[in-house]
C-alpha positions as CSV (number, residue, x, y, z in Angstrom):
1,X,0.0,0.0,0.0
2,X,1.2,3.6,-0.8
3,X,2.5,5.8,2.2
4,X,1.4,9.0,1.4
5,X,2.6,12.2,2.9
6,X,0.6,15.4,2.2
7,X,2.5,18.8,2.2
8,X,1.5,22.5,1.8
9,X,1.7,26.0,1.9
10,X,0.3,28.0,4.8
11,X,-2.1,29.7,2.0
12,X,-4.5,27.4,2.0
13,X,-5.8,28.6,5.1
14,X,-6.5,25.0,6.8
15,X,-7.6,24.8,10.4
16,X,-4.4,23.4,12.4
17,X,-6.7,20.6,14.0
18,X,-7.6,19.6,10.3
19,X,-4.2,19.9,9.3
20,X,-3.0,17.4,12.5
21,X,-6.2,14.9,12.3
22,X,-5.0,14.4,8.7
23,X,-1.2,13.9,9.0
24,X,-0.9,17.4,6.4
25,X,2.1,19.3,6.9
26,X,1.7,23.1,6.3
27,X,4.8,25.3,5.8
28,X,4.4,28.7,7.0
29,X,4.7,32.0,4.1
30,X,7.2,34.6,5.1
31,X,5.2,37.8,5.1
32,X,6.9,41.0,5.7
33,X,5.2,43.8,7.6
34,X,6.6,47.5,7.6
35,X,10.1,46.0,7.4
36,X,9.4,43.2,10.0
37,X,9.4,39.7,9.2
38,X,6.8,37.3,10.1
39,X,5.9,33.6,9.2
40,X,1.5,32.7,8.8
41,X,0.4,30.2,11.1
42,X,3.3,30.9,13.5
43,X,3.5,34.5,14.4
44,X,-0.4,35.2,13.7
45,X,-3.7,33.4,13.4
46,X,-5.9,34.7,10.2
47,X,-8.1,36.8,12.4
48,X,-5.2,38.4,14.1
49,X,-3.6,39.4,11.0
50,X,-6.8,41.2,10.2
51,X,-5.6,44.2,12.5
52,X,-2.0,43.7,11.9
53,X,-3.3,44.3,7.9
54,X,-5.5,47.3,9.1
55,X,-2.5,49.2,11.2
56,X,0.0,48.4,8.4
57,X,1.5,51.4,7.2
58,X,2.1,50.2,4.0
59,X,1.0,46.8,2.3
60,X,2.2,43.9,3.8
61,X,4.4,41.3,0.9
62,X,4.6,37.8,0.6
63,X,7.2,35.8,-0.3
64,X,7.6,32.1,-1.9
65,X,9.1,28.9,0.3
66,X,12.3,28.4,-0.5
67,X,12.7,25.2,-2.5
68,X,15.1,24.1,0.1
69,X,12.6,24.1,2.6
70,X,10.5,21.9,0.3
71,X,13.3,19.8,-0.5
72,X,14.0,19.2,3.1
73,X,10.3,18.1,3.7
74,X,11.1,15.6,0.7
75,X,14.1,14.5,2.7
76,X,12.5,14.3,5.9
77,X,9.7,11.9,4.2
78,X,11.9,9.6,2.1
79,X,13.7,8.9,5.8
80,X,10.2,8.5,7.7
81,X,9.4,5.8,4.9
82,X,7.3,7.3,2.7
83,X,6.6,6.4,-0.8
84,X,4.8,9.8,-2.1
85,X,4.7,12.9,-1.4
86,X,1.9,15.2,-2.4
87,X,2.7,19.0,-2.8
88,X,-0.4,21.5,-3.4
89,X,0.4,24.6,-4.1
90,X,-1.3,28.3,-4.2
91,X,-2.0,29.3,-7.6
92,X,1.2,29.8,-9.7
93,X,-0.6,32.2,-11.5
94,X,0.2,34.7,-8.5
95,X,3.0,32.8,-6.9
96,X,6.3,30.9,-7.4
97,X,5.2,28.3,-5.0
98,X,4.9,25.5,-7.6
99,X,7.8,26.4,-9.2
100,X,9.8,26.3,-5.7
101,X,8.4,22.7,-4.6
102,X,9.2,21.6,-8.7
103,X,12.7,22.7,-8.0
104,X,12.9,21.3,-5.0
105,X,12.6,18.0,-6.7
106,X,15.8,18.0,-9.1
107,X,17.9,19.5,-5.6
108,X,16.1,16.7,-3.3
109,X,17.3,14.0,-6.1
110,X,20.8,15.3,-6.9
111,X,21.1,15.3,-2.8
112,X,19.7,11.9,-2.6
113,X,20.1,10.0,-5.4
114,X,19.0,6.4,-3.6
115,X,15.6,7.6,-3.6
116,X,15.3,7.3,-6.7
117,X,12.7,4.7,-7.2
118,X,11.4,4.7,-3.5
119,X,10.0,8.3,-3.1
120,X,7.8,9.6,-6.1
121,X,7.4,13.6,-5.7
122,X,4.3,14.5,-7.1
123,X,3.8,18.6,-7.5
124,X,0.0,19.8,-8.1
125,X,-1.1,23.3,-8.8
126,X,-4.2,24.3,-7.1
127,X,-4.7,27.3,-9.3
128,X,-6.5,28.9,-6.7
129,X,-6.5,30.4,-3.3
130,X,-7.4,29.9,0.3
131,X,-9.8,26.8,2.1
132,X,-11.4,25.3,-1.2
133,X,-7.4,23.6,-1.7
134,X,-6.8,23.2,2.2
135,X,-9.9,20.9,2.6
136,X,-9.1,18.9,-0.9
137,X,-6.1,17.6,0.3
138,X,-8.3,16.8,3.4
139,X,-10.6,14.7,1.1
140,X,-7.8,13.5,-0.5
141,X,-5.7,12.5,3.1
142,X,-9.4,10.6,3.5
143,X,-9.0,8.4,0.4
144,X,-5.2,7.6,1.3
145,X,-6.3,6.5,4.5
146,X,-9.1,4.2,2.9
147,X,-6.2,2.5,0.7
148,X,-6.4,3.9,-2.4
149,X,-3.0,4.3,-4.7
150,X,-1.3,7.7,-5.0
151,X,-2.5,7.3,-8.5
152,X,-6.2,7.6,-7.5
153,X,-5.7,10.0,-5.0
154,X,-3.7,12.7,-7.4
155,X,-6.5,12.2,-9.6
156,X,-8.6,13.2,-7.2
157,X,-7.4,16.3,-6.5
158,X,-7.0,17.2,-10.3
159,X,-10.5,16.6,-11.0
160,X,-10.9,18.8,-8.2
161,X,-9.2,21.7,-9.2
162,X,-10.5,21.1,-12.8
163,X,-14.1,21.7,-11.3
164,X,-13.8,24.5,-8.8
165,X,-15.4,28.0,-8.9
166,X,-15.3,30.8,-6.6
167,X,-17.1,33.7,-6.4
168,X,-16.4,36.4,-4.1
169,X,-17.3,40.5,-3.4
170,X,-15.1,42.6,-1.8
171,X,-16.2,46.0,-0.2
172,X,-13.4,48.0,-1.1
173,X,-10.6,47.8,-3.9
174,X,-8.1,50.1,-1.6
175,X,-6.0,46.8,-1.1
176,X,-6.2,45.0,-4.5
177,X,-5.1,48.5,-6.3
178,X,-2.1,49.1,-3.7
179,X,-0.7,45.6,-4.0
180,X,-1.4,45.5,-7.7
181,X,-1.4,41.7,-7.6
182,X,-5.6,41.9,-8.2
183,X,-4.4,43.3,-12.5
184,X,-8.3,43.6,-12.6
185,X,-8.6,46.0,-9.9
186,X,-7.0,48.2,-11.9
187,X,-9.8,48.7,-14.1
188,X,-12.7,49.1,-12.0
189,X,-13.7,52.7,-11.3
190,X,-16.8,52.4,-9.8
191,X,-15.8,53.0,-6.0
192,X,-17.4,56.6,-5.7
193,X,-20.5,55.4,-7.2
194,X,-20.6,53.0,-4.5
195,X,-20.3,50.0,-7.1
196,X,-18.5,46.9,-6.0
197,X,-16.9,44.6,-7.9
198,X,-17.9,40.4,-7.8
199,X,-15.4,38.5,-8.9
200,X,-14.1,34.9,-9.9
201,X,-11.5,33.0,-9.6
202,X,-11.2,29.7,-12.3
203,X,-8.3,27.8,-13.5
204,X,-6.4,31.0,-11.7
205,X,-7.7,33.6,-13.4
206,X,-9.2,36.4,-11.4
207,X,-12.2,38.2,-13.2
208,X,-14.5,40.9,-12.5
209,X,-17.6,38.8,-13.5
210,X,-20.3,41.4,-12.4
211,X,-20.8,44.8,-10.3
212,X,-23.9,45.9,-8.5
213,X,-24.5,49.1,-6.3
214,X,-24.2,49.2,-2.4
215,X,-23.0,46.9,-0.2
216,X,-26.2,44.8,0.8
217,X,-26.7,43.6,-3.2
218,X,-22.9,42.2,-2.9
219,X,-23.7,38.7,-1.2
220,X,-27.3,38.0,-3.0
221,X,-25.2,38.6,-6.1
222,X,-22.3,37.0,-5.5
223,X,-24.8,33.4,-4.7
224,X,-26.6,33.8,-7.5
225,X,-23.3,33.0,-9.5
226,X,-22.4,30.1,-7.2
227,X,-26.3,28.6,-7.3
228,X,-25.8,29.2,-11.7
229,X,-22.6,27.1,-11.6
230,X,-22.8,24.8,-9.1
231,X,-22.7,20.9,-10.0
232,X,-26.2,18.9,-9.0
233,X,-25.8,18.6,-5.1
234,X,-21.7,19.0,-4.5
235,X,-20.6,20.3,-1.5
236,X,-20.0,23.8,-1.4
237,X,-18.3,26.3,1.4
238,X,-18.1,29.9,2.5
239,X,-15.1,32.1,3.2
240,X,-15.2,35.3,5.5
241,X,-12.8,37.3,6.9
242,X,-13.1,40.5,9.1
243,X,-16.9,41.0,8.7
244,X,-18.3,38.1,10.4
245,X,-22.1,38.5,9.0
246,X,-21.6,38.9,5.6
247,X,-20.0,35.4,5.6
248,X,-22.9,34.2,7.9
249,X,-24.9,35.7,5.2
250,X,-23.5,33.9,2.6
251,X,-23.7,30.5,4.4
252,X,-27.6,31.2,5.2
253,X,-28.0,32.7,1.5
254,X,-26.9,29.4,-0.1
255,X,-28.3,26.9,2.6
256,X,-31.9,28.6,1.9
257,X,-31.4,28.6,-2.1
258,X,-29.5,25.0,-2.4
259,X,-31.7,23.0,0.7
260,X,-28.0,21.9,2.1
261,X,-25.2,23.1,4.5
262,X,-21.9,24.8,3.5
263,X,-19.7,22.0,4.6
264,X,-18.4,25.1,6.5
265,X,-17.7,28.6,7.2
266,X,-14.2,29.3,7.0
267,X,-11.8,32.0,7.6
268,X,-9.5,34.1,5.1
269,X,-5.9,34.0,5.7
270,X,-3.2,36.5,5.1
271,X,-2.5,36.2,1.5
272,X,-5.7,36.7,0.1
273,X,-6.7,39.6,2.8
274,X,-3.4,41.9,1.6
275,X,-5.0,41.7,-1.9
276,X,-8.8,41.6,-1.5
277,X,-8.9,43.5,1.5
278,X,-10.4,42.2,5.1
279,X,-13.7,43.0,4.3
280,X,-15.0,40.0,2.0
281,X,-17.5,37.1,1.4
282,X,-17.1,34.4,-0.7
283,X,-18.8,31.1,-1.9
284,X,-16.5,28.0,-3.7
285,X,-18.6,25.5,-5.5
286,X,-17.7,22.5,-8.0
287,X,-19.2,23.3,-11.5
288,X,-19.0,21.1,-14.3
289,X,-15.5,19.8,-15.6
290,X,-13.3,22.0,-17.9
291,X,-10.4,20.1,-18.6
292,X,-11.6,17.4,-21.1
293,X,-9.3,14.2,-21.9
């Protein structure tokens, strides 16, 4: 039977007590903050970085994990017995995370060239941000456990990827336009005339999908897109950050519309906050497959 081990980046915003019932290991993003340094997960929870965001005086950056932390994990799991390892990683699209834990693999090799053969390094891009690909690789820990091969379980998580959708409406561009890593922020001019932007974020691309006028018409909007693309009965979950209700809102607007539960109501974390702002609500469904073989 394949011996798994499932490996992260602190970006996926996962619950520690998920990430330790499920064996995941997260490695914590450096994040600097007016000049000081500070790892996610460590130094801060996500709601405590909410203020630390708020009082910044200037715009908090991420970096990338090194590849030699990743190859170390490698390392560290080729010694513990493993026979995989499973990397999922934020979307490359706005990070070199992938490309880190891909380089990681040619160091980790050259370093220890008798795994060859014994420890199979698979790399997956989530192409998106936040819980939807913390609680995958939960579903996917799940199927490990039950005995399924690696090769079931990476297929898994591909399909997975290849279906998800989320929509989400932010309050106020102020963060996305500072940071400049939202590009279609950029465009959107509608702030004065109280407009506010819904957007979506597919195979890593980040869109302005819709915009509708005052705040209250952000999370009815923002479900009607999730209730138009969601999949028959899939599971579905909600994302908040600093404004507790209009995630609550979210979670009741979809449980009334779709007769089920979010399979939860879950908390942004620091790298989507500096770009979208504290103030969000969001909704990440499984539409129908894009990717066809």
């Amino acid at each position: 039977m394949d011996k798994i081990k499932f490996l992260t980046d602190s970006a996926c915003d996962l619950p520690e007590e998920l990430a330790r019932e499920y064996d995941i290991a997260v490695l914590p993003i450096p994040i600097a903050v007016d000049g000081v340094g500070y790892h996610e997960r460590v130094d801060f929870t996500a709601q405590e970085f909410y203020k630390i965001l708020l009082d910044a005086k200037t715009i908090p950056v991420t970096s990338h994990i090194t590849h030699i932390a990743f190859a170390d994990q490698y390392r560290a799991a080729f010694e513990q017995g493993y026979t995989h390892v499973v990397v999922t990683t934020i979307n490359s699209k706005g990070s070199n995370m992938f490309e880190a834990a891909n380089m990681a693999k040619t160091l980790f090799y050259d370093d220890c060239p008798e795994a060859s053969g014994k420890l199979e390094v698979v790399v997956i891009d989530s192409k998106t941000y936040t819980i939807p690909y913390g609680l995958a690789q939960v579903e996917a820990a799940k199927l490990a456990r039950a005995g399924k091969p690696c090769t079931e379980v990476v297929e898994f998580l591909y399909d997975f990827f290849d279906r998800l959708e989320i929509y989400f409406g932010v309050y106020s561009l102020e963060f996305a336009k500072k940071s400049g890593r939202i590009s279609c922020a950029a465009a959107f001019v509608g702030d004065v005339l109280g407009l506010r932007p819904i957007l979506s974020i597919i195979d890593g691309e980040m869109k302005i999908v819709d915009k509708v006028r005052g705040d209250k018409n952000v999370v009815p909007r923002l479900v009607d897109f999730a209730c138009r693309d969601r999949k028959g009965d899939s599971p579905y979950l909600c994302i908040r950050a600093l404004t507790d209700e209009v995630g609550e809102q979210a979670a009741a607007l979809m449980e009334e519309r779709t007769g089920q539960k979010p399979v939860g109501l879950y908390y942004a974390g620091a790298c989507i906050t500096i770009n979208a702002g504290p103030r969000l609500a969001a909704v990440a469904v499984l539409g129908e497959k894009r990717t066809k073989k």
